[in-house]
C-alpha positions as CSV (number, residue, x, y, z in Angstrom):
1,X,110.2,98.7,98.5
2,X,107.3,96.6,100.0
3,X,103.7,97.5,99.7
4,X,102.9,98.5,103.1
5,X,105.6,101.3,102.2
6,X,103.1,102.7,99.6
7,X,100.1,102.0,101.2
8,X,101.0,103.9,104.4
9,X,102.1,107.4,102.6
10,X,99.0,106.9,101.0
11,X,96.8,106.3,104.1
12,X,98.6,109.6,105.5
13,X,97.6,111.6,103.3
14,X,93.7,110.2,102.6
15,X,93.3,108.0,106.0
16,X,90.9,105.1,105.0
17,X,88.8,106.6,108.1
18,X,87.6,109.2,106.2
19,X,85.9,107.1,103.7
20,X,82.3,106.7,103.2
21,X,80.3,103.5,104.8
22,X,80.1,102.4,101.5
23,X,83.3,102.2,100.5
24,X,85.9,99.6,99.7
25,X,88.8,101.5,99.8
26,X,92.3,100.0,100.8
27,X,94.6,97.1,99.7
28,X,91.8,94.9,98.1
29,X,94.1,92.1,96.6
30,X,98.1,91.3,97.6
31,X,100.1,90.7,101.0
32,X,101.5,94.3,102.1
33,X,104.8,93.3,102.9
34,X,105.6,91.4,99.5
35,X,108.1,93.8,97.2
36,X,106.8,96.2,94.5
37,X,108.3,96.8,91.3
38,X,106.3,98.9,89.1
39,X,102.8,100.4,89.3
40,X,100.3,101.4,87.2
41,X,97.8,104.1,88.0
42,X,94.2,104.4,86.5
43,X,90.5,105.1,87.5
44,X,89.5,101.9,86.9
45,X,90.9,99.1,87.5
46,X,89.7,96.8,84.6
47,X,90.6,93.5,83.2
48,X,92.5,95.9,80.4
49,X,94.3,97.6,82.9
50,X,95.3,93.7,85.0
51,X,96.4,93.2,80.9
52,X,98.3,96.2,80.9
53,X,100.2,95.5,84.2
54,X,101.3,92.2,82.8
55,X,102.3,93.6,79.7
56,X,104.9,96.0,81.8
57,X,105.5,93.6,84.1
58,X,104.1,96.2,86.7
59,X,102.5,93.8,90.2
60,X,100.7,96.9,90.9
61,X,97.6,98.4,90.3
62,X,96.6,101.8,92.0
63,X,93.0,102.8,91.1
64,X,91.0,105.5,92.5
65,X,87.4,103.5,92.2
66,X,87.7,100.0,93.9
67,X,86.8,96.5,91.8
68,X,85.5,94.9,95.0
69,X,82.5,96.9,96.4
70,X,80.8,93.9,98.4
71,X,81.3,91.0,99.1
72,X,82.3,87.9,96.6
73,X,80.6,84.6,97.1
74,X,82.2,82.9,93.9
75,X,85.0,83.3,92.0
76,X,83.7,81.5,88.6
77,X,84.9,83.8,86.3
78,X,81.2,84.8,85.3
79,X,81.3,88.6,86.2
80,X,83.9,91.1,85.1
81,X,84.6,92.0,88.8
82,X,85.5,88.2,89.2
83,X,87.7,88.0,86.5
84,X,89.6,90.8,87.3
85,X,90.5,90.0,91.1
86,X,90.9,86.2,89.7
87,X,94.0,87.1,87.0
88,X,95.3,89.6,89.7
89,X,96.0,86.6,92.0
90,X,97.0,84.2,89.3
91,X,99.5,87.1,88.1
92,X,100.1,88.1,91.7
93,X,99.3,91.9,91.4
94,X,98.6,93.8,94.1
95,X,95.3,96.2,93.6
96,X,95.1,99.1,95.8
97,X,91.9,101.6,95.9
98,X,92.0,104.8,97.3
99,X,88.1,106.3,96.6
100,X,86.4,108.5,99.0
101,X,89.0,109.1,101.6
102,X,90.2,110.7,98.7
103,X,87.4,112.1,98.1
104,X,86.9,114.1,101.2
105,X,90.5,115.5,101.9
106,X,91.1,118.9,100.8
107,X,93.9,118.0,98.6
108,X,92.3,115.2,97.0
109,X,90.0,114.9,93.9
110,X,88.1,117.9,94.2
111,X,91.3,120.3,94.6
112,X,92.6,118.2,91.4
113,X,89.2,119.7,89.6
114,X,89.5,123.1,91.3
115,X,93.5,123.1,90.4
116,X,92.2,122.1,86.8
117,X,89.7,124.9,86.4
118,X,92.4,127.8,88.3
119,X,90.1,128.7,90.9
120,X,91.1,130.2,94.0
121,X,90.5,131.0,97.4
122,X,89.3,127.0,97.3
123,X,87.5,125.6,100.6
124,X,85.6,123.0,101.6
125,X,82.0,122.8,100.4
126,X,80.8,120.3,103.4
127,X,83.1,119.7,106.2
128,X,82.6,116.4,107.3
129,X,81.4,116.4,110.9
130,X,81.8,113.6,113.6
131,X,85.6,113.4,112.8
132,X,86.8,114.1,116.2
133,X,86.9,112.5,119.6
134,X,87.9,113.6,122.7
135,X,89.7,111.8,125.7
136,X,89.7,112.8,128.8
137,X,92.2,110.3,130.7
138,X,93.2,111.0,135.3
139,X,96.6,109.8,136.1
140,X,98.8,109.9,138.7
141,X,101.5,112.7,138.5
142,X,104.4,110.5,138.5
143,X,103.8,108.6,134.9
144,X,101.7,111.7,133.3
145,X,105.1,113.1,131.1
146,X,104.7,108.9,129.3
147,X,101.6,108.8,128.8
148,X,100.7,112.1,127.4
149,X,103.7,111.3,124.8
150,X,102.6,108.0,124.2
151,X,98.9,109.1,123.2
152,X,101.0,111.9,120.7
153,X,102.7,108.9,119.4
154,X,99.6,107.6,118.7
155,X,98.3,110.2,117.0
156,X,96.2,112.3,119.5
157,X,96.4,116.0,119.9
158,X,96.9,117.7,116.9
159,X,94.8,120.5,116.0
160,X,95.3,122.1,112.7
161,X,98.5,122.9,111.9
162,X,99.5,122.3,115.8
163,X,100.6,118.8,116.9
164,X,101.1,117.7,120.9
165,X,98.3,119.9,122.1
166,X,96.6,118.7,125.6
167,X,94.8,120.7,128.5
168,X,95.9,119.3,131.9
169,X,94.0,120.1,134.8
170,X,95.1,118.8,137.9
171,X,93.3,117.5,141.4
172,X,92.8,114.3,143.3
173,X,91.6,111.0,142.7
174,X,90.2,108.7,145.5
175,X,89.7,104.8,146.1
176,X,89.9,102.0,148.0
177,X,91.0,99.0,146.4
178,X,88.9,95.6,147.3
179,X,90.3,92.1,148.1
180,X,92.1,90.9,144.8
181,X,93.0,93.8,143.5
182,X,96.4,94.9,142.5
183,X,97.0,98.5,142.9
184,X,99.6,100.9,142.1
185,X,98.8,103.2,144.8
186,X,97.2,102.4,148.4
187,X,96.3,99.4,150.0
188,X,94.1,97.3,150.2
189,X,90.8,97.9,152.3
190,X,92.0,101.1,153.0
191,X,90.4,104.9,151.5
192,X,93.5,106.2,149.6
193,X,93.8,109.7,148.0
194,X,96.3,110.6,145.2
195,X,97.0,113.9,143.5
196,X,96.2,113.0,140.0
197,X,96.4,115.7,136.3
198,X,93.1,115.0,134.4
199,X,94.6,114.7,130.4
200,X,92.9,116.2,127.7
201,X,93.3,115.2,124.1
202,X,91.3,114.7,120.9
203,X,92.3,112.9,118.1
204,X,90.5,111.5,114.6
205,X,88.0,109.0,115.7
206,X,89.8,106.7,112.8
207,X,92.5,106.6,115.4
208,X,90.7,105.7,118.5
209,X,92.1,102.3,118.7
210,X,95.4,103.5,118.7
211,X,94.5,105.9,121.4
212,X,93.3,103.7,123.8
213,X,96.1,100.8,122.8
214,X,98.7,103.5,123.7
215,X,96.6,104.6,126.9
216,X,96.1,101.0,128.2
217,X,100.4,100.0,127.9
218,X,101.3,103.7,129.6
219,X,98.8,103.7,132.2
220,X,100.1,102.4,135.8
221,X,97.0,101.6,136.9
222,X,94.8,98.4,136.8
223,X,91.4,100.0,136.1
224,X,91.8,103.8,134.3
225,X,89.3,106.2,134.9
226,X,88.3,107.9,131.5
227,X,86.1,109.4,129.4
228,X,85.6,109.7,125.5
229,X,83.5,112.3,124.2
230,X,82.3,112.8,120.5
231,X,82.8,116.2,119.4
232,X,81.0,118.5,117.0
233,X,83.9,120.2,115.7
234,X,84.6,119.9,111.8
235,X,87.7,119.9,110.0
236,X,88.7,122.4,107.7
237,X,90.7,120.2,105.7
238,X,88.4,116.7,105.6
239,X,84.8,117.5,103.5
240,X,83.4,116.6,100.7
241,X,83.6,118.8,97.6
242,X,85.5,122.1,97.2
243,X,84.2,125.8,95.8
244,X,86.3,128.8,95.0
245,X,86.7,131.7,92.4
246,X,87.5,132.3,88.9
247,X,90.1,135.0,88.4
248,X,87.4,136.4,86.5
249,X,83.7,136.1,85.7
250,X,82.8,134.8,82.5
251,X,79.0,134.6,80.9
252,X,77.4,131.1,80.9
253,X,77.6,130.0,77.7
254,X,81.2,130.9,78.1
255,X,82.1,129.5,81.0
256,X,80.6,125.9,79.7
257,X,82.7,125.7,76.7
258,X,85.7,127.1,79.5
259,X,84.9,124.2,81.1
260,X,84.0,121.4,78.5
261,X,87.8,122.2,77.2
262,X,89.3,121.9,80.5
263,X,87.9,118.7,81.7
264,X,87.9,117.0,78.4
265,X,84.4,116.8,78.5
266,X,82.4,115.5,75.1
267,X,79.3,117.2,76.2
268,X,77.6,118.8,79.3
269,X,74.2,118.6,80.4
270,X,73.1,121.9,82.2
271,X,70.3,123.5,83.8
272,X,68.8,126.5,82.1
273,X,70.9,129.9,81.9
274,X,70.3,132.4,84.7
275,X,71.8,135.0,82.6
276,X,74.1,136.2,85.1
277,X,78.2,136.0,85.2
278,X,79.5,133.0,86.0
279,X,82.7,133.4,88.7
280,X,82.3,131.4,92.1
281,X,82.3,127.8,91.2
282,X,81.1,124.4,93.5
283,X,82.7,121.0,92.2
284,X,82.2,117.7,93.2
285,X,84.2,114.8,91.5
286,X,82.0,112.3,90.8
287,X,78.0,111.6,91.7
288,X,77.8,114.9,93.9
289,X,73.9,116.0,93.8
290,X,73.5,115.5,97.5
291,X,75.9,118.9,97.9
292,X,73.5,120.7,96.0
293,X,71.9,122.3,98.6
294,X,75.2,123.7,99.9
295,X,76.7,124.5,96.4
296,X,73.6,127.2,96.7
297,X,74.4,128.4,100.2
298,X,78.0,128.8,99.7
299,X,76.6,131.4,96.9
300,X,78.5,129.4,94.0
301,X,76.8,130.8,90.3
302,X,77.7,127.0,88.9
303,X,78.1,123.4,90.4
304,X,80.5,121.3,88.9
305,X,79.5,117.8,88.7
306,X,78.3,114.1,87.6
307,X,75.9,111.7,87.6
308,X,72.6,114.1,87.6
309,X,69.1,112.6,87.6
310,X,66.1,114.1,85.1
311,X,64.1,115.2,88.2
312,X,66.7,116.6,90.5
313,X,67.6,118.8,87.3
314,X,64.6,121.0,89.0
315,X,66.2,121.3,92.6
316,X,68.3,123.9,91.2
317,X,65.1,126.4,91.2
318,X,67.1,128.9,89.0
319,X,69.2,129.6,92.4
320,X,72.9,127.7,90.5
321,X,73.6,126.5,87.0
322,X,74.2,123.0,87.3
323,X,77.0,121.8,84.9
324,X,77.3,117.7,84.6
325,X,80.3,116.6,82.9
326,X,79.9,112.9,83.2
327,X,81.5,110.7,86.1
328,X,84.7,110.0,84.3
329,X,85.0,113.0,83.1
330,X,84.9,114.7,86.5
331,X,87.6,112.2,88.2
332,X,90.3,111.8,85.0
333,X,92.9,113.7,86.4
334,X,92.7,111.7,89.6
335,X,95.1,109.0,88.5
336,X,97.2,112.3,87.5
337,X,97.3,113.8,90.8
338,X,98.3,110.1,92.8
339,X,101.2,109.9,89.7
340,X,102.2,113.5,91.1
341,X,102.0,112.3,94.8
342,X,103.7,108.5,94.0
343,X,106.1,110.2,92.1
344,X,107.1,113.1,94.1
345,X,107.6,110.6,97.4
346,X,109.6,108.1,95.6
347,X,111.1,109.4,92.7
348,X,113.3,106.0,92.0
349,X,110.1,104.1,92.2
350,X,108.5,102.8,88.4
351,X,105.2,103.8,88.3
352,X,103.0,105.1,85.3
353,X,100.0,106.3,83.7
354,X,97.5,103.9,82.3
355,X,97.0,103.5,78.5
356,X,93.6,102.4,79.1
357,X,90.7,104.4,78.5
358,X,88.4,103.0,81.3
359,X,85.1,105.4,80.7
360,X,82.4,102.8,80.0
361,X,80.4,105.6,78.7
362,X,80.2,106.0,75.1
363,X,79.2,109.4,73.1
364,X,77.3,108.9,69.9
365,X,78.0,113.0,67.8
């Protein structure tokens, strides 16, 4: 199949929108519309892993963190990050990163973690807000059916598990059109008054363009009135991190060797015991001490996580056990779960597991 095949199913299910400001995620290295053979998955993606993919003859290389994070001004061969992208093109592999949109859909990294651990009733830790746009489009009654179906064909309109949803109001628009104009309606010079439906529709802002692109070729008129609005409304399903419930509480001392054997972890640096029962559980793939705060509001008795300074040790105040398992430890089983989804979209496709142990981390016992 071609790349932009692969890339697509991927980009519905973690849109590259939702990714931080950051980010890199996305096709980073290859020509979407060139064929694809075999992938490899992996965290990383490493000059190990590029060594790997030739060794399988696989031209592709899925990885959850990207290997281009800014900008490259030179391609000498003196940095790791240059030598990977560099044998990628000479071996013409495609690399592919899918990070924080991954990151922050409920299915993603943090329900791998949460699926790992067995909790349940899972949710959101932080809905991500800004997400949504509204527009608010006038159109004349004769061409309002087209457009409202071509801004659904664009994506607009769906709300949860609803998808074509609109609010129509209708009344009357007024104008006169001026020498040099074209209009669809009226005449030039002359005060004209048409019975119009106001369109309602919102829509992720990642798909504004879209929106408007579809708006703009449906539209009969030369100049469209509308409005865009940014709404406050969050998304149950697009967040970052997850918390949800043991079957059943456990002490502390328990619950970190429960979890140390469950994420593979070589050791786990923790804030002092609270001596109370561990059973509703915040976890964050990855560097997440800025969801402290809401790890503690969402009442969770141990946060899950990576990356944890000396100093913000204290911000815990006795109120959650913090539990840091190390960065790779915390996102492993992410180049398990896009194996699952790969796999269980094209099942005649040839794509595996890395070999590769990418943790640059080291633990002397």
């Amino acid at each position: 199949m071609r790349l932009i095949e692969l890339t697509s199913f991927l980009e519905g299910i973690a849109p590259l929108g939702y990714q931080e400001s950051y980010d890199n995620a996305g096709l980073i290295v290859g020509d979407p519309n060139r064929e694809i053979t075999q992938a490899i998955v992996s965290l990383d993606c490493t000059e190990e892993v590029i060594e790997e993919a030739i060794a399988h003859g696989a031209n592709l290389v899925v990885s959850h963190h990207p290997i281009v994070f800014k900008g490259l001004k030179k391609f000498s061969g003196s940095t790791y990050v240059e030598r990977v992208v560099m044998k990628a093109i000479k071996h013409d592999i495609a690399l592919y990163a899918i990070h924080t949109n991954l990151d922050n859909v409920l299915g993603g990294v943090n329900g791998k973690i949460a699926e790992k651990l067995g909790l349940e009733g899972v949710s959101l830790l932080a809905p991500k807000e800004g997400i949504y746009h509204k527009l608010a489009v006038f159109v004349p009654h004769s061409h309002a059916d087209i457009l409202r179906n071509a801004l659904f064909a664009a994506g607009a309109g769906e709300i949860g598990k609803y998808s074509e949803c609109s609010y129509n109001l209708d009344g009357y628009g007024t104008y006169k059109p001026s020498e040099g104009a074209q209009p669809y309606l009226g005449d030039i010079g002359l005060l004209h008054k048409e019975p119009e439906l106001k369109i309602e529709v919102i829509y992720p802002t990642y798909k504004e363009r879209a929106v408007l692109i579809a708006m703009y070729e449906y539209h009969p008129y030369e100049e469209i009135a509308y409005d865009i609005f940014r709404l406050e409304n969050r998304s149950d399903d697009v967040g970052s991190g997850v918390v949800g419930n043991l079957p059943m509480s456990m002490g502390e001392q328990r619950f970190l060797a429960f979890l140390k054997e469950r994420m593979n972890a070589s050791v786990i640096r923790h804030t002092a015991f609270r001596n109370k029962p561990v059973q509703r559980v915040a976890v964050c793939g990855g560097a997440g001490g800025f969801l402290l705060q809401h790890a503690i509001r969402s009442g969770a008795d141990a946060f899950v996580t990576a990356d944890y300074k000396y100093h913000e040790f204290f911000d815990a105040e006795g109120k959650t056990l913090i539990a840091d398992i190390g960065h790779f430890e915390s996102e492993q089983f992410t180049q398990e779960l896009l194996l699952e989804i790969i796999q269980k979209k094209f099942p005649n496709f040839a794509v595996r597991l890395t070999g590769v142990n990418t943790n640059p981390i080291k633990y002397y016992v």
